[in-house]
N, C-alpha and C positions, 0 to 999 in steps of 0.2 A: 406653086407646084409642090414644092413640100408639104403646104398642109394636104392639099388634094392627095399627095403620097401616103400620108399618117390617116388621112381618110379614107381610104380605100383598105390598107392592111386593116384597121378598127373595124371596118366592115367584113372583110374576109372572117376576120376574127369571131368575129361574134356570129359570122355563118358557119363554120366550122364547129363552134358551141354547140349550136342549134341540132348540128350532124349530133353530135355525141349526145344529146341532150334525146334522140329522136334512139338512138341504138341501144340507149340506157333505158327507154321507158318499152324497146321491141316494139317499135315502129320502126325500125330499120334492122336488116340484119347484117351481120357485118361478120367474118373473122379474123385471124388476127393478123392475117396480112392488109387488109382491108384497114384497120384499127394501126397498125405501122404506119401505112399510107397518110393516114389521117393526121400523128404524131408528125410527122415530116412538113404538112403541111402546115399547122401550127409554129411549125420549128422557124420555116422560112416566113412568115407571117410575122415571128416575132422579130426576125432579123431585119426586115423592110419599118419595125415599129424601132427599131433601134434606129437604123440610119437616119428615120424620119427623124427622133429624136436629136442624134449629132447636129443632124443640119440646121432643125431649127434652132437649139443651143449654141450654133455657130451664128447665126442672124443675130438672135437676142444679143450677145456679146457684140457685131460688129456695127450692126442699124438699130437693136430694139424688135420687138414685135407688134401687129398688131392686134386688137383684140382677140379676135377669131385667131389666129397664130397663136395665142398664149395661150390659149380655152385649149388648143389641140393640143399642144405640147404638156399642159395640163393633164390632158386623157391620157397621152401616152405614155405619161410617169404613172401614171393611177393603172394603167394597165400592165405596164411591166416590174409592178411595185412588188419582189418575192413571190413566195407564195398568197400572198392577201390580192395581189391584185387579179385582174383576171387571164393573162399568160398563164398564171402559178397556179390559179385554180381547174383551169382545162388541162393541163398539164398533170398535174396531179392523179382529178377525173380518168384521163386517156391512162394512166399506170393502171390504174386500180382495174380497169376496164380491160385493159392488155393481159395482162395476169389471170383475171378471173378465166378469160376467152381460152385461153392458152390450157389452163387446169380442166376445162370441158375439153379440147379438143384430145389434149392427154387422154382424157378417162375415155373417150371413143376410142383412141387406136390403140388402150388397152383392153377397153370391150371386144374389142375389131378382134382385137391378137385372141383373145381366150376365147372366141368362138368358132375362130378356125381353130385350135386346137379338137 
């Protein structure tokens, strides 16, 4: 059950990539509440990679693991490794993408404002 856990948020994860990956080349449109949305969902994605982690880190110390449990628990340090891993890099990505959205939406409703003037 735990790995099955670690395996499903790794997946979520890397569909969540995929979003941002798809908004960043405009195949998707998105603004920045859309792009918040997104951030959130990563957020709790990385917290389900945490637990997964505890738990299995709790087995390893009481039983050991076995392969495939080690291989996960593997991914899910490699995925929550700082910024190098990939949390850190979606993470990262989703700011830079947040900010840019946010600076276009700005210049609209200052466009907005100087033409009702």
């Amino acid at each position: 059950k735990k790995k099955k856990m670690a395996v499903k948020a790794a997946n979520n994860l890397t569909s969540l990539t995929g979003d941002l990956v798809d908004i960043q080349s405009g195949l998707k449109e998105a603004n920045s509440r859309d792009l918040v949305a997104l951030q959130n969902k990563v957020l709790a994605e990385k917290k389900n990679l945490e637990l997964s982690k505890t738990l299995l880190q709790n087995k390893a110390a009481l039983e050991g693991l076995n392969k495939k449990e080690q291989a996960a628990l593997d991914n899910i340090q490699g995925a929550l490794n700082g910024t190098d891993g990939l949390y850190g890099q979606i993470t990262k990505n989703l700011e830079d993408v947040v900010e840019e959205e946010i600076k276009v939406e700005n210049k609209w409703v200052s466009l907005g404002l100087l033409l009702m003037v």
